[in-house]
N, C-alpha and C positions, 0 to 999 in steps of 0.2 A: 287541426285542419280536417276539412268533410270530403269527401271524393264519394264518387256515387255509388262505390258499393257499398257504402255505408247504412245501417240498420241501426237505428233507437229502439229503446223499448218506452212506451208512453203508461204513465200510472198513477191515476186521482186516487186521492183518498180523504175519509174527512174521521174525524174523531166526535161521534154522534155523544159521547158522555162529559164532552167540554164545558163546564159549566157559562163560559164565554160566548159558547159557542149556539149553546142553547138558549140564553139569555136575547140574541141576536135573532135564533130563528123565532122565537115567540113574539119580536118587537115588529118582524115581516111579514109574518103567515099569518093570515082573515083567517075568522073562525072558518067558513066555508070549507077552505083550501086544507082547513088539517084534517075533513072527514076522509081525502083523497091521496093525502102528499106527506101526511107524517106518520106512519108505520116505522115504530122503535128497527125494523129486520133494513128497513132502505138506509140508517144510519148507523147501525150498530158496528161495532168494532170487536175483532177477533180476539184481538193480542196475539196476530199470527203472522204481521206486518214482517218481521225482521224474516222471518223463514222465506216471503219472496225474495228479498232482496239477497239473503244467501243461495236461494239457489237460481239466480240470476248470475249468481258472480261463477258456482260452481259447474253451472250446467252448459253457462252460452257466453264462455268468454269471450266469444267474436264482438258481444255488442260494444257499439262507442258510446253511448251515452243514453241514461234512464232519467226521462223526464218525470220527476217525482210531484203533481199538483195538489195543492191545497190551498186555503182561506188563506195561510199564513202559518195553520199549527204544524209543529215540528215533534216527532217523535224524542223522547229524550236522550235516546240511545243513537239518534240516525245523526252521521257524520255527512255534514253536508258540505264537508270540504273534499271528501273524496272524489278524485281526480271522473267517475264515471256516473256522479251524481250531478244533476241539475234540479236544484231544490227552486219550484216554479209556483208563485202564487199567481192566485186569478189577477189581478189586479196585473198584471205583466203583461198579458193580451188577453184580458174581456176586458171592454167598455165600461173605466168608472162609472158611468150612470146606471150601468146593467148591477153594479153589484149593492151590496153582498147577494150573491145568489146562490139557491140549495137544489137546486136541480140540476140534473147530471146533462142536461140536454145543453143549457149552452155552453159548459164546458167542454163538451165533445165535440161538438161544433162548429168550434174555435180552434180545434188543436193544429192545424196550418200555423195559426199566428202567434205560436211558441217559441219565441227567439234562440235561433241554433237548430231547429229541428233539421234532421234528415230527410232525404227524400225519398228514402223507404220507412217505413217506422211500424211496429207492430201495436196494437194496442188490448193496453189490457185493468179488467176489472181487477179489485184489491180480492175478490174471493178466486181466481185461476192463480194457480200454483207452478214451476217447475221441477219436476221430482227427478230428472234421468236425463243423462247428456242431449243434447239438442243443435241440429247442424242450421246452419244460414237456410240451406234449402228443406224444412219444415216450414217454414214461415214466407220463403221467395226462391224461385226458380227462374232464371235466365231473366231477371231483375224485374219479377209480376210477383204479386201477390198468389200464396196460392190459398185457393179455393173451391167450392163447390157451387155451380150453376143449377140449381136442384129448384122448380115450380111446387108452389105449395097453394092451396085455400086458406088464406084468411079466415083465421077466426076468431070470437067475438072475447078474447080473455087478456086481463091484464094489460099490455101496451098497444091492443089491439088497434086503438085508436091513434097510434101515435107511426104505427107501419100502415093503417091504412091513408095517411096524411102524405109517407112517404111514398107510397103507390099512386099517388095524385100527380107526385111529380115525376116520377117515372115515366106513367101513360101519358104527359103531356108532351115529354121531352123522344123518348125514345115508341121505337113499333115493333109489336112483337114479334111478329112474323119476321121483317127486315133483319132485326138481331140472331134469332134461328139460322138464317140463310147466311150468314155474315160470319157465325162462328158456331157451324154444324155438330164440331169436334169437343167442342166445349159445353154445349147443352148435353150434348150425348156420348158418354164416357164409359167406359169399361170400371174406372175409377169408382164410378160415383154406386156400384153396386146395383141392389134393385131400387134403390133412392128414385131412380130415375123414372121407375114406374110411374113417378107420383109428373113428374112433366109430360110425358106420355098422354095420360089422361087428362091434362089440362089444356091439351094443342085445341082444341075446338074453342077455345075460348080469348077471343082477340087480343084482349088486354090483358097484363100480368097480374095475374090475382092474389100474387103475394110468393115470397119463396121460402126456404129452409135455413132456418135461422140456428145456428150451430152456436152454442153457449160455450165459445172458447176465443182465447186472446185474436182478433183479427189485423191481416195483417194492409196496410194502405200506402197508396201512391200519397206523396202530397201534395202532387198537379191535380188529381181528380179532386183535391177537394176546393182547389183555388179554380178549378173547372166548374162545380158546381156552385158556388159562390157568385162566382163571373155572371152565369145565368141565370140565377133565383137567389139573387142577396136581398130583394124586401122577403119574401117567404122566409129568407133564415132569420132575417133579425129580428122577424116578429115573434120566434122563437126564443131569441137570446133575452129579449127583454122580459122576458117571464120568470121569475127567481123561484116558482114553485113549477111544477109541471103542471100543463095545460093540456086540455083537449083538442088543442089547436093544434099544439107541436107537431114538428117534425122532430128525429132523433138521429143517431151517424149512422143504423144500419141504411137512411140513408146513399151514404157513400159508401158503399159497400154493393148495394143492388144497383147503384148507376158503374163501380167496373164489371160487376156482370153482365151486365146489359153492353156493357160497350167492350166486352173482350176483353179488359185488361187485368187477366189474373190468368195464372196457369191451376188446370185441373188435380186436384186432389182430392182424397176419401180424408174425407176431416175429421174421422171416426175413428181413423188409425192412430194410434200410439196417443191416446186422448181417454179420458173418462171423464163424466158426470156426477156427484154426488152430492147429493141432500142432505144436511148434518144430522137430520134425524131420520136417515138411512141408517143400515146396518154396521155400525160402529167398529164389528171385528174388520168388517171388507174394506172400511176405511184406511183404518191405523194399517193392517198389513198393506195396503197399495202403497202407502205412503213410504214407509219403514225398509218396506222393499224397493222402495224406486221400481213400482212395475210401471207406470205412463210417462209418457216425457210430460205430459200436461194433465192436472186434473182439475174439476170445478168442487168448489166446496158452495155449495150452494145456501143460505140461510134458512131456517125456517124456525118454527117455533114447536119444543117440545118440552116437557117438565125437567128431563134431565139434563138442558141445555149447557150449564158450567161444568159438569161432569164429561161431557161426550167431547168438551173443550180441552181438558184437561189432558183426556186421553189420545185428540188430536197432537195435540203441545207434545207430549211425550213421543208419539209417532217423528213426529220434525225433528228431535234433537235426535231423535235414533240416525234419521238421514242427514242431518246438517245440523252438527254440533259446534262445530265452530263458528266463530263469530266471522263474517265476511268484513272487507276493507269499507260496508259503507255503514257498520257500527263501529263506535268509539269506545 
């Protein structure tokens, strides 16, 4: 049964070295589309799958249920009978005709119309970790999302295009000024550090020129997303019908700058009990954050460097130092 303090954790993942699975993307993606959309780092696989899910079970037992999404492929170790798993393929809620599709855009899109979802839910990439106990209120406070309302400059790198699509609909829908005056306390926060420098400097400038995009699990209403739906469903689904990313797309941060815009999140330093890292970052500062459980959250970020299975290895080893045991959602 769901009652509305209830919190999901939401969690795509796909297995980029499926020989199935690969067969499948090459039968869909125009030569074109793979100068842009097939990068081995956007499908690769850790083999570090099982250490979320254990330290999901040991860090934030409050959650009721982990929406685990995929194509159909199953971990061979993942118990998908376990009583806090929901093992969700696309095919459940996206639009057969939309699929197969290998873009992350309209699976995030869609996550509203994941049958059983709650109506707080946090979401998160397969590379964000839990390393260190974690209470209900990191993630939601007096039943909002918590976050940071921090103004930034758009700029021209990587999914640039795809937040500058979601600033379309922002400046259409909401006024900046109006929103400033609406939730004073929220733009301007003791919280948010000198962060806030960066909105400060941007006030001369009418319309939202983009915000501060924190590379960690976010946490979502699921009325803001049946809210934005309601008023810009051809813009989303012109998004959903695209199985590789486009220049067109829109993406969920999205739903994320529309509750900031509209007040519905409580203020936090998203910086706090949080880290960042690059797997071809510093490998010692890794493994010991890990090993030690110094963040509640960390990002392990992809990237490419010659010692890639080596620095894997020594991740892997890090994890069973903090989470050796096997959790109730391996078999």
């Amino acid at each position: 049964m769901k009652n509305e303090n209830d919190i999901d954790f939401v969690l795509p993942w796909v297995d980029g070295s499926d020989p199935e699975w690969i067969k499948e993307f090459n039968k869909y993606c125009p030569e074109h589309k793979r100068i842009i959309d097939s990068s081995s780092i956007r499908y690769r696989d850790y083999g570090l799958l099982k250490y979320w899910f254990r330290g999901v079970e040991k860090f934030t037992p409050w959650v009721r249920k982990v929406h685990f999404i995929t194509c159909g492929q199953k971990p061979d170790w993942l118990n998908v009978n376990a009583p806090k798993v929901h093992w969700v393929k696309h095919g459940d809620y996206i639009p057969k005709d939309c699929l197969p599709v290998f873009s992350a855009n309209p699976i995030e899109l869609m996550m509203h119309k994941i049958p059983g979802l709650a109506e707080h839910f946090v979401y998160f990439n397969d590379d964000l970790f839990l390393t260190s106990s974690v209470k209900e209120s990191f993630f939601f406070k007096k039943g909002l999302p918590c976050d940071a309302a921090v103004m930034n400059a758009l700029s021209a790198h990587g999914i640039g295009h795809m937040v500058l699509n979601d600033l379309e609909v922002i400046n259409t829908h909401f006024n900046k000024y109006k929103s400033l005056r609406s939730y004073p306390l929220k733009w301007f926060n003791p919280k948010y550090g000198l962060l806030q420098l960066r909105t400060l400097c941007l006030l001369p400038w009418p319309k939202f020129t983009g915000f501060v995009d924190f590379h960690f699990a976010a946490s979502f209403l699921k009325p803001t997303l049946q809210e934005v739906w309601a008023k810009y469903e051809a813009r989303l689904t012109d998004t959903v019908k695209n199985r590789f990313r486009s220049f067109g797309d829109v993406n969920q941060w999205l739903f994320r700058y529309w509750q900031l815009c509209s007040g519905k999140f409580s203020p936090c330093n998203m910086n706090r009990g949080r880290k960042y890292f690059s797997v071809d970052g510093d490998i010692q500062e890794i493994c010991s954050s890990i090993a030690g459980g110094k963040y509640k959250e960390i990002v392990l970020n992809d990237a490419e460097c010659a010692d890639f299975d080596n620095r894997m290895e020594l991740i892997k080893a890090a994890f069973d130092k903090l989470l050796p045991e096997k959790s109730s959602f391996e078999v």
